[in-house]
C-alpha positions in Angstrom: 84.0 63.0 90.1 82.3 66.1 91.0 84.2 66.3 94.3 87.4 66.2 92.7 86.5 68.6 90.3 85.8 70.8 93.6 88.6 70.3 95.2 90.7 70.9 91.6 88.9 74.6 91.6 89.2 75.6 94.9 92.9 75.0 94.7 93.3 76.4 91.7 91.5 79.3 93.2 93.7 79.4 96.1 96.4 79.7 93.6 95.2 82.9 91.6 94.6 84.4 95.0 97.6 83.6 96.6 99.2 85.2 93.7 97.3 88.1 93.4 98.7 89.1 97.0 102.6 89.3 95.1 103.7 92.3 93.3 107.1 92.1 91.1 108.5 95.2 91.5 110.9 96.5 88.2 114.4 95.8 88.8 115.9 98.9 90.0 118.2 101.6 87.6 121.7 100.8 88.3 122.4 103.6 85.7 121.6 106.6 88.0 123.6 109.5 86.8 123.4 111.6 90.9 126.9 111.2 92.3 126.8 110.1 96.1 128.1 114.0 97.0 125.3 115.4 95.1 122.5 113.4 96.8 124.2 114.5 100.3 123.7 117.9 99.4 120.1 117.6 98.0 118.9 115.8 100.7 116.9 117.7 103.8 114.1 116.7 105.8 110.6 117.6 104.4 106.9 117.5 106.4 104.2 119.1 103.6 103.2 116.6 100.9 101.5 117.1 98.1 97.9 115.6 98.0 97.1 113.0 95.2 100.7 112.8 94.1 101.9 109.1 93.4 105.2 107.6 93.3 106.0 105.0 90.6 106.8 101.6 90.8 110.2 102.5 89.7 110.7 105.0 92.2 109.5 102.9 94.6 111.6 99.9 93.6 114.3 102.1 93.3 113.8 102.8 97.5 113.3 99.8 99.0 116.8 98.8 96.7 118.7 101.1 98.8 116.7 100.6 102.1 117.6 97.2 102.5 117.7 95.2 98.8 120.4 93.1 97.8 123.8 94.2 96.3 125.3 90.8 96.0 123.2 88.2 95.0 125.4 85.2 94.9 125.5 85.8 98.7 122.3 87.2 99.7 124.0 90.3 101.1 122.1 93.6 101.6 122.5 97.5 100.4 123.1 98.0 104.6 125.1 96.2 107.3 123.2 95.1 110.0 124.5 93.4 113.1 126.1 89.8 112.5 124.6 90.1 109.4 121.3 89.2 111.1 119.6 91.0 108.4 117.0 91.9 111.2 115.3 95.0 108.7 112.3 94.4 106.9 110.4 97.5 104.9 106.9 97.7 105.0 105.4 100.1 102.2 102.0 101.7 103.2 99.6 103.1 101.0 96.2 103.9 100.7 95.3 100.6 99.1 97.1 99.3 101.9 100.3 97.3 103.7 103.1 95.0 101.7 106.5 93.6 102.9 109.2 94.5 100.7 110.7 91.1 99.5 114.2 92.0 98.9 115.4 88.6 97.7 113.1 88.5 94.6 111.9 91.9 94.4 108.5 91.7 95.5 105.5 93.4 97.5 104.0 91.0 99.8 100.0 92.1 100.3 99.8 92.2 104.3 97.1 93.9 104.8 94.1 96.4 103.3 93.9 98.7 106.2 95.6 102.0 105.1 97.9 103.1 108.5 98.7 106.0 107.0 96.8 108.3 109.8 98.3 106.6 112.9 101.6 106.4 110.9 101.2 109.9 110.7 100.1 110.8 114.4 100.2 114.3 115.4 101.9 115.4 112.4 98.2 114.8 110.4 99.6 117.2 108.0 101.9 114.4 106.6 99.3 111.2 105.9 98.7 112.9 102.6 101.6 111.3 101.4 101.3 108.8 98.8 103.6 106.6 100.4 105.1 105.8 104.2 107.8 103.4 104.2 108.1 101.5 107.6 111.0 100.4 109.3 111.3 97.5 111.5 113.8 95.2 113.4 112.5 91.6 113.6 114.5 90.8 116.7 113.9 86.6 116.0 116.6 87.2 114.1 119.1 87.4 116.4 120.6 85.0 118.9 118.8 87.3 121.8 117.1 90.1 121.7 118.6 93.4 120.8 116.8 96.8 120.7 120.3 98.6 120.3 121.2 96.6 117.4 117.9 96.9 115.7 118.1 100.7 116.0 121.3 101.1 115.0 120.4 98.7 111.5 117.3 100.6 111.3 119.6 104.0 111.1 121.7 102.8 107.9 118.1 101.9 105.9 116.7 105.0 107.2 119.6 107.2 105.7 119.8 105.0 102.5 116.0 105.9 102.1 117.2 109.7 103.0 120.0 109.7 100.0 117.7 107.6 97.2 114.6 109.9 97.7 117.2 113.2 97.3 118.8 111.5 94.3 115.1 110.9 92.9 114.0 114.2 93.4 111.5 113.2 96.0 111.1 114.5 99.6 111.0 112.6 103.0 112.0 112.8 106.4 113.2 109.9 108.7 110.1 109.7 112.0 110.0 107.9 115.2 106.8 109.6 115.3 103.8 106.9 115.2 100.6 105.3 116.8 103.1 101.9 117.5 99.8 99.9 119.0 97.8 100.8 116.5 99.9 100.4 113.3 101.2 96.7 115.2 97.8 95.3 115.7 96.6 96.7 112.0 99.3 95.1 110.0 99.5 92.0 112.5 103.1 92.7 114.3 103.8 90.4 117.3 106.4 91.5 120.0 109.3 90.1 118.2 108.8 93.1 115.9 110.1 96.5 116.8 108.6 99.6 114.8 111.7 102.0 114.8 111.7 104.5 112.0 108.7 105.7 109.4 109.4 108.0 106.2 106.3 109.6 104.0 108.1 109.8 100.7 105.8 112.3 98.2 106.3 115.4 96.4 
C-alpha cells in the first residue's frame, strides 16, 4: 500500500512540476489601432536600454504573435512564410529568470532553461544585456527535407522584421543582431547542430 501510495505522489509530483515549466501567454490584441504605414515609419534600430524596465505578458505575447504565431488556426499556418512551409523558426524568449520556447500553437512559454544568456547574447555590445528581454531567433533545420542555411536565414529575416514592426507599433525599441556568443548561448540552452542561431533582438524601453 505504501508503495503505491509513493508512486501515486511522485507522479503527481511530476505532474505539478511538469506544469509549472508552461506559461499561457494572453491571447494577443487583434484590436491594435497602429496602421501597418505608421509602424514602418516608427520603427528604427535602438542599442541603449533602460535598466529594470519590464515588458508585459501582453506585450510580449503580442511579439512572438507576429514573430512566428499562427494567423490561421484551422491550418496551423503562421504570421511569416517560411520555405515549403517547413515552419523551420522557433523563438526563444530570454530573460533574467531565464530561457522558454515560444509555443505558437497554443500560446505558451516552454521553461528551457534557468541560466540567463543575456550577457553572451549581448557580446560586445554589453551595453545592451540590460534589456529586459532578448528574443532569439532560430532555424531548426530537421525540419526540412536537407539541410538549408539559406532558407533558414531568409525565414529568420521575415520573423526578424515582424518583431521590428510589433515593437514600433508597441511603442518599444529593438534592433534585429547577428551579434552573439553562438557556443555559448547553444550549450546554455541545450541547442544541438540541427539548430542554427541566426538573429537576436533586446526588446526594452
Amino acid at each position: 500500500m505504501k508503495k503505491y501510495l509513493f508512486t501515486f505522489l511522485l507522479a503527481a509530483m511530476t505532474v505539478q512540476m511538469n506544469a509549472q515549466e508552461v506559461k499561457r501567454l494572453p491571447q494577443p490584441d487583434m484590436s491594435l489601432k497602429v496602421t501597418l504605414t505608421e509602424a514602418l515609419q516608427k520603427r528604427k534600430s535602438d542599442r541603449d536600454y533602460q535598466s529594470g524596465a519590464t515588458i508585459s505578458d501582453q506585450q510580449l505575447s503580442q511579439i512572438l504573435w507576429a514573430a512566428c504565431g499562427v494567423n490561421r488556426a484551422d491550418r496551423k499556418l503562421l504570421t511569416i512564410p517560411t520555405a515549403i512551409n517547413a515552419q523551420d523558426i522557433q523563438v526563444y524568449v530570454c530573460t533574467k529568470d531565464g530561457v522558454s520556447l515560444y509555443q505558437p500553437y497554443d500560446n505558451t512559454l516552454l521553461k528551457v532553461t534557468d541560466k540567463d544568456v543575456r550577457e553572451p547574447l549581448a557580446e560586445r555590445q554589453q551595453n545592451m544585456k540590460n534589456a529586459p528581454v532578448f528574443l532569439l531567433i532560430v532555424s531548426n533545420q530537421g525540419k526540412f527535407r536537407q539541410r538549408s542555411e539559406i532558407y533558414g536565414a531568409m525565414d529568420a529575416g521575415y520573423s526578424s522584421q515582424n518583431i521590428c514592426l510589433m515593437c514600433a507599433a508597441l511603442g518599444l525599441k529593438t534592433v534585429p543582431r547577428a551579434m552573439m556568443n553562438k557556443e555559448a548561448v547553444a550549450k546554455a540552452i541545450g541547442l544541438d547542430d540541427q539548430i542554427i542561431l541566426e538573429l537576436n533582438h533586446p526588446i526594452g524601453y
